[in-house]
C-alpha positions as CSV (number, residue, x, y, z in Angstrom):
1,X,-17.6,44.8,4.2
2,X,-17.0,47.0,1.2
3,X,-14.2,44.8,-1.6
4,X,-12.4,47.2,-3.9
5,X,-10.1,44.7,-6.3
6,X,-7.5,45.6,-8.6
7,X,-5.1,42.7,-10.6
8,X,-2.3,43.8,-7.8
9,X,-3.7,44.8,-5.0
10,X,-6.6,43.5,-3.0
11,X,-7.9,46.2,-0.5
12,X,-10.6,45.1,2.4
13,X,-11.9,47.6,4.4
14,X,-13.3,45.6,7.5
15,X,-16.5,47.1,9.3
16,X,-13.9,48.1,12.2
17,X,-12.9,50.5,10.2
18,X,-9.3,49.2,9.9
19,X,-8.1,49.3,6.2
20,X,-5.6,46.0,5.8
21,X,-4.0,46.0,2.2
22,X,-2.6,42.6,0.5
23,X,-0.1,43.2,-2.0
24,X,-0.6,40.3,-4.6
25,X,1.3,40.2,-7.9
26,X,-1.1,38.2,-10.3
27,X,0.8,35.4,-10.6
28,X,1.2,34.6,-7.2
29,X,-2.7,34.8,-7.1
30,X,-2.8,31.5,-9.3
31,X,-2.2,27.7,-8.0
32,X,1.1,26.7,-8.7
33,X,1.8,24.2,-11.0
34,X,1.6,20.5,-10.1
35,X,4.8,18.1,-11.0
36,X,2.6,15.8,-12.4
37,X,1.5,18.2,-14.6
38,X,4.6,19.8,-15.9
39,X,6.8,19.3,-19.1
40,X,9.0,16.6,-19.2
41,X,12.3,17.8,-20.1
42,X,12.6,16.0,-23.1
43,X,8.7,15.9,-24.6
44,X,9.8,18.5,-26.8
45,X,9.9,17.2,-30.0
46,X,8.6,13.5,-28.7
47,X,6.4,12.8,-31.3
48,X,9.1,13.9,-34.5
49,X,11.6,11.4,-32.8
50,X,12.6,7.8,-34.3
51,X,10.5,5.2,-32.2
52,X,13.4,3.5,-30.4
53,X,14.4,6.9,-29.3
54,X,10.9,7.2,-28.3
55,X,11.2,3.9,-26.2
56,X,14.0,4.3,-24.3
57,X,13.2,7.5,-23.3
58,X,9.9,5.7,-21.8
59,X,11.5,3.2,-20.1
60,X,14.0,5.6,-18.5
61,X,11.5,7.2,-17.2
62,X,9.9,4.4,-15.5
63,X,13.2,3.5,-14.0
64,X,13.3,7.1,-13.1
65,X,10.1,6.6,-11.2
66,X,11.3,3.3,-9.4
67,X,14.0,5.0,-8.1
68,X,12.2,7.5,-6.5
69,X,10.0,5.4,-4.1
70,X,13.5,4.5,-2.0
71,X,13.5,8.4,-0.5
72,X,10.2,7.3,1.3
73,X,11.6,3.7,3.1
74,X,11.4,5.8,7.1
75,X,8.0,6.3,6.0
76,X,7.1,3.1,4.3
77,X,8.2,0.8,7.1
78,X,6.7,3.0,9.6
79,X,3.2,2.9,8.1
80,X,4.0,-0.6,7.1
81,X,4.1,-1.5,11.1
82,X,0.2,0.5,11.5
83,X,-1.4,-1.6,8.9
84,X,0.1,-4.7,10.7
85,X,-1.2,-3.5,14.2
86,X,-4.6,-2.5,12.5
87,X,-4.9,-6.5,10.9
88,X,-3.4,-7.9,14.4
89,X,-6.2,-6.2,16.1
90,X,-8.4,-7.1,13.7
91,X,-8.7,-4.1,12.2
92,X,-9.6,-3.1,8.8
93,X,-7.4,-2.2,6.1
94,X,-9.5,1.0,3.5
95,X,-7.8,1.4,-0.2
96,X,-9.4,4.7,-1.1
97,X,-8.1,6.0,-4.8
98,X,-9.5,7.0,-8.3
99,X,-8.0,7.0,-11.7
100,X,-4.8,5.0,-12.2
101,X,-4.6,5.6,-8.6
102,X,-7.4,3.1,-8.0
103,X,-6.3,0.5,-10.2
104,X,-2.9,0.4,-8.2
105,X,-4.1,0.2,-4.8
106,X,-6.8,-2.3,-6.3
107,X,-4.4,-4.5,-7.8
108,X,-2.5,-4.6,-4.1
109,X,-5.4,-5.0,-2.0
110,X,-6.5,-8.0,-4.2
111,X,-3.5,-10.1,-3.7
112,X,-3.9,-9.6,-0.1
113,X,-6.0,-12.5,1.0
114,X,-4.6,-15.0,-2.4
115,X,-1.2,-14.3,-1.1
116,X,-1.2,-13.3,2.2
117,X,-4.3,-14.9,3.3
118,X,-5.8,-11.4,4.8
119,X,-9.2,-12.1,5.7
120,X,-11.7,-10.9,3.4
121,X,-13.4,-8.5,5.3
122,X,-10.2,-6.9,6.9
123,X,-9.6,-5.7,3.2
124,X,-11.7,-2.8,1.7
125,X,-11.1,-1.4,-2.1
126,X,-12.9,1.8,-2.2
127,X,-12.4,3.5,-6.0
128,X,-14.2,6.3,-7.1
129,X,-16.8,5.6,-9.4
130,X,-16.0,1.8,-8.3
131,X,-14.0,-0.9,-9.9
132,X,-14.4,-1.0,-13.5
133,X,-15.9,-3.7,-15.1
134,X,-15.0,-2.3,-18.9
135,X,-12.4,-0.4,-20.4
136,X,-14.1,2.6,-19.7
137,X,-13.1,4.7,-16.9
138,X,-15.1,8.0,-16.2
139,X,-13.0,11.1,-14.9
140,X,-15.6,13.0,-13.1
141,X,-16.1,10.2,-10.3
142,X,-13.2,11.4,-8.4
143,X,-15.0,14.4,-7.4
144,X,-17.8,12.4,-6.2
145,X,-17.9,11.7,-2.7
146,X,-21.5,11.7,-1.3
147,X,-20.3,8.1,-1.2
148,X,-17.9,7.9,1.3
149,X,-19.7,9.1,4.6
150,X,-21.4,5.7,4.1
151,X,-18.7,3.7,2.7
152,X,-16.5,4.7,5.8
153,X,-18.9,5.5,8.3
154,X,-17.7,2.7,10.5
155,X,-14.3,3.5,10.9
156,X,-12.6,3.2,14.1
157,X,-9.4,3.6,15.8
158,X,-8.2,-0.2,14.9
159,X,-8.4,0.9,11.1
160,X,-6.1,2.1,8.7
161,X,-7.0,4.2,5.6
162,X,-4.6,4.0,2.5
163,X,-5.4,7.3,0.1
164,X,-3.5,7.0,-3.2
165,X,-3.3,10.2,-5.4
166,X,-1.0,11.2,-8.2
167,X,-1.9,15.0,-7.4
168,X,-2.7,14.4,-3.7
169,X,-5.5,16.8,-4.2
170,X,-8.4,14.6,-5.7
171,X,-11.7,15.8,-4.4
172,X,-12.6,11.5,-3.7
173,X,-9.3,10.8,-1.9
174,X,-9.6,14.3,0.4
175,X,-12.8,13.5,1.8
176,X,-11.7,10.2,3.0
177,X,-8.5,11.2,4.6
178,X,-10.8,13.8,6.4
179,X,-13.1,10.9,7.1
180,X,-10.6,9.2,8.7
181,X,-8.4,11.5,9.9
182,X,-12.0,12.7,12.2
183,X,-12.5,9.0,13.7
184,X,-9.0,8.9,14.4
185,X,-7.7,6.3,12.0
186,X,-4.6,5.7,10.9
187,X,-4.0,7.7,7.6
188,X,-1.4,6.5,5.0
189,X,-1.3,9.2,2.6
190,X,0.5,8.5,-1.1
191,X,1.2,11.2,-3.4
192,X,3.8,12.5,-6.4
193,X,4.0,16.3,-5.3
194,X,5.4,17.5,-2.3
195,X,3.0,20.0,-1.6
196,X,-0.1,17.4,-1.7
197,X,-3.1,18.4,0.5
198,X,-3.6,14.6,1.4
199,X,-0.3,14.8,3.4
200,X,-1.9,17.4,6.1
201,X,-4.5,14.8,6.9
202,X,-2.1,11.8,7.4
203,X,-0.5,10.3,10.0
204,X,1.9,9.2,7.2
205,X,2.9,10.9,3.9
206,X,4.6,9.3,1.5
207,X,6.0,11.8,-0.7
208,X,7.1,9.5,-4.2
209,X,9.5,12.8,-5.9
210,X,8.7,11.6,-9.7
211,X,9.5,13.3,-12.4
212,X,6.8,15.2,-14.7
213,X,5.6,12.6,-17.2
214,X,6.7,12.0,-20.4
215,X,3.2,12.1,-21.3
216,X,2.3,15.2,-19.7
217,X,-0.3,14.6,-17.1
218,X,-0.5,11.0,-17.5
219,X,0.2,9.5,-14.1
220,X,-0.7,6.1,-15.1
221,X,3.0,6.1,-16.4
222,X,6.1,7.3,-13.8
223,X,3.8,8.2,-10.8
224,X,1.7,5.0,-11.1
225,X,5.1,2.9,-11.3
226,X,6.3,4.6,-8.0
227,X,2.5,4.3,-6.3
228,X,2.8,0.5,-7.0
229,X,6.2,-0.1,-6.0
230,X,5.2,2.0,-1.9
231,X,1.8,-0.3,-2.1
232,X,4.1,-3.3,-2.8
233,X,6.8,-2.3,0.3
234,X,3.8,-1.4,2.3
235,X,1.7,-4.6,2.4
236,X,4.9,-6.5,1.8
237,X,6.7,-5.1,5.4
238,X,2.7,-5.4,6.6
239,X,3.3,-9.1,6.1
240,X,6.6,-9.5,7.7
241,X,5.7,-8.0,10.7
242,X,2.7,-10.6,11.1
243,X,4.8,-13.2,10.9
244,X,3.4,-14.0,7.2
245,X,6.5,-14.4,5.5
246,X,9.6,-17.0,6.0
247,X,12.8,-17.5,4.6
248,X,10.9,-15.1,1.4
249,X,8.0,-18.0,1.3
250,X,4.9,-17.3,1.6
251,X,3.8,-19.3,4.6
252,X,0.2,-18.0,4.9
253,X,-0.9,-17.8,1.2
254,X,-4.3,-19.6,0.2
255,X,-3.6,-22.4,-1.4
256,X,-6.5,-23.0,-3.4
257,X,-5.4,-24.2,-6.8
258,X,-3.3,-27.1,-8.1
259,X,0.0,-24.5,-8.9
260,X,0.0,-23.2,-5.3
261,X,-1.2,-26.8,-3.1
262,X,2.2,-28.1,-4.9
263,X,3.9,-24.5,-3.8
264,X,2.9,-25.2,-0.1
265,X,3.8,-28.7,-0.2
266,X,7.2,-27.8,-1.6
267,X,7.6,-24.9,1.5
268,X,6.6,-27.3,4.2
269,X,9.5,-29.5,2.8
270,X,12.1,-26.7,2.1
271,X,11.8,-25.3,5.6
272,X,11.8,-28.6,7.7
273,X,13.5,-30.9,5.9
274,X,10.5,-33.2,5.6
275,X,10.1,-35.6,2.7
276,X,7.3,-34.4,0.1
277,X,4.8,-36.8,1.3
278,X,5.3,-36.0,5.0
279,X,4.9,-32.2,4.1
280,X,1.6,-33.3,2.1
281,X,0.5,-35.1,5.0
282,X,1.2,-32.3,7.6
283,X,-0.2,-29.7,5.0
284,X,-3.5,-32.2,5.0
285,X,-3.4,-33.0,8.5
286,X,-3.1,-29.1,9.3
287,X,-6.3,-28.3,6.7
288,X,-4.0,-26.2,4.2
289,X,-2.4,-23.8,7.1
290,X,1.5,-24.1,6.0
291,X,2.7,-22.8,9.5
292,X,0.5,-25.4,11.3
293,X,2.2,-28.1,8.9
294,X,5.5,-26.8,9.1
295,X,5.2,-27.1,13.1
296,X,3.4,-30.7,12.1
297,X,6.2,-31.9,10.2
298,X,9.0,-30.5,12.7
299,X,7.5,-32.6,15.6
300,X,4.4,-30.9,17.2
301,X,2.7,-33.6,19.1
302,X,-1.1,-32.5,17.8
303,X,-3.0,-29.3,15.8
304,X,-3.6,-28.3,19.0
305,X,0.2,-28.2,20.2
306,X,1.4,-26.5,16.8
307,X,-1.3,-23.6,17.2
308,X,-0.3,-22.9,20.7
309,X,3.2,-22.5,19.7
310,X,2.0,-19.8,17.1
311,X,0.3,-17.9,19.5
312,X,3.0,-17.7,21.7
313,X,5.1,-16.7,19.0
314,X,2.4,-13.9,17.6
315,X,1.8,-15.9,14.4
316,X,5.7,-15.8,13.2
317,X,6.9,-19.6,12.3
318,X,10.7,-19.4,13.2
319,X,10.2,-19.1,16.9
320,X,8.0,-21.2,16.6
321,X,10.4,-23.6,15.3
322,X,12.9,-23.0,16.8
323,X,10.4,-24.0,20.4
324,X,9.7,-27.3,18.8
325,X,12.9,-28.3,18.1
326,X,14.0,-27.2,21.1
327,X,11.8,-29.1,22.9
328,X,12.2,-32.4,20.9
329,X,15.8,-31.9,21.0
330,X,16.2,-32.1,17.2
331,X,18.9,-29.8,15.4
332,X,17.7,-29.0,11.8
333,X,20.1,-27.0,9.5
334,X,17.8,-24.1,8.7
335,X,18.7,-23.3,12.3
336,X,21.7,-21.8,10.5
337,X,19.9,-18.7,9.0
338,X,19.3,-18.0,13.2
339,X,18.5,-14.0,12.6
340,X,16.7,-13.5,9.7
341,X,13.3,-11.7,10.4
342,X,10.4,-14.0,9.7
């Protein structure tokens, strides 16, 4: 195949003999321009501005950003509902990122087990270049990703992979989607421009419309705020749909320091009414797990009794609860909030 180029036209002449010619104006040749790399409408003049001016026009911009996220709640709660089924089934739950993108979905994955009480190995945290242990953070790891086919090469069908990008064209996050997309995971794709690459290799794409930064380019600033806020609703939703979350308490966290034993204590009491040293005893008695304590304190005859009642309720306290006292014929007045999703 003979190539004859010109800066408007491109003419291939095929082997066949057939002569097809593209009509290209030059600019249309180049990649468009990412959001997250255009002008903010007011960084002209930025730095010649008095600082306050400077500061509120940074905080709007962050509240600019939070706003955004509540365009993608369909898509949110939807994914939220995959991550749950992939932790139900146990599954695994993949944080794939780099940049500012991997210290978001880092900082969410972390709290998982501490506030959730996740199993460890159910949570993965895979950032280009790795988590940093200093200040420094290199840019060329996120084009690096000889890493992943071993990273992700046992993915399965129960998993679901979380791909965080500013751009949604990262070389790092790409791969994995692909990766994913290939074992037929689940694939939860985050990004701040709607015409992200990430998004044709996900079963969900969460578009986040922010703003160009005010910082030009610097996504640890609006898009970052946004990325945090779908990562909160994400494994927030994840939680209430395991069951993991009552009345807004925490009833599956790890307690495993002073400040959150005296937190659980104070749930078991809040929820059934129990004095504080009956909800220390249950919480004892029940090695830590509030729900089993909570079931303890309301009247379950034995661990064995209260853990059978969770089962049958798929891990979510209030009908749980509401089975106990229904059985031991006691009325309690949290009944009252009969409706609320636990």
């Amino acid at each position: 195949m003979a190539l004859l180029t010109h800066p408007l036209i491109l003419i291939n002449i095929w082997t066949n003999g057939i002569i097809k010619v593209l009509y290209r104006k030059f600019t249309e040749d180049r990649v468009p321009e990412a959001t997250t790399e255009k002008l903010h409408n007011l960084a002209s003049g930025l730095d010649s501005r008095p600082s306050e001016d400077i500061a509120a026009i940074l905080i709007d911009g962050q509240v600019s950003a939070a706003q955004a996220t509540s365009t993608a709640k369909e898509v949110i709660t939807a994914a939220a509902y995959d991550m749950a089924n992939s932790i139900r089934t146990d599954g695994a739950l993949y944080y794939v990122a780099a940049g500012s993108s991997g210290l978001m979905a880092a900082a969410d994955a972390m709290e998982l087990g501490g506030t959730f009480g996740i199993p460890e190995h159910q949570v993965q945290i895979l950032m280009a270049g790795g988590i940093p242990t200093s200040a420094h953070m290199p840019g060329d790891t996120e084009d690096a990703t000889a890493s992943l086919a071993t990273d992700l090469a046992k993915l399965s069908k129960k998993d679901t992979i979380i791909v965080v990008s500013a751009s949604g064209s990262t070389p790092f996050t790409l791969e994995a989607a692909r990766l994913g997309k290939e074992a037929g995971t689940t694939v939860i794709a985050i990004a701040n421009n709607p015409d992200a690459p990430l998004f044709a290799l996900s079963k969900h794409a969460i578009y986040l419309p922010t703003a160009p930064e005010v910082v030009s380019g610097s996504t640890r600033m609006g898009a970052g705020t946004a990325q945090k806020i779908a990562l909160n609703a994400l494994s927030t939703l994840m939680a209430l749909n395991l069951g993991h979350i009552y009345d807004g308490m925490m009833v599956n966290l790890r307690a495993d320091n002073i400040k959150l034993r005296d937190r659980a204590e104070r749930m078991v009491a809040t929820i059934t009414g129990a004095s504080d040293g009956d909800a220390a005893g249950a919480l004892k008695t029940a090695d830590g797990n509030i729900k089993t304590a909570c079931l303890l304190a309301a009247g379950a005859s034995s661990i064995e009794h209260a853990i059978s009642l969770l089962e049958n309720a798929r891990g979510h306290l209030r009908p749980a609860l509401e089975q106990i006292w229904a059985e031991t014929r006691k009325n309690k007045p949290f009944l009252q909030t009969e409706g609320k999703a636990s």
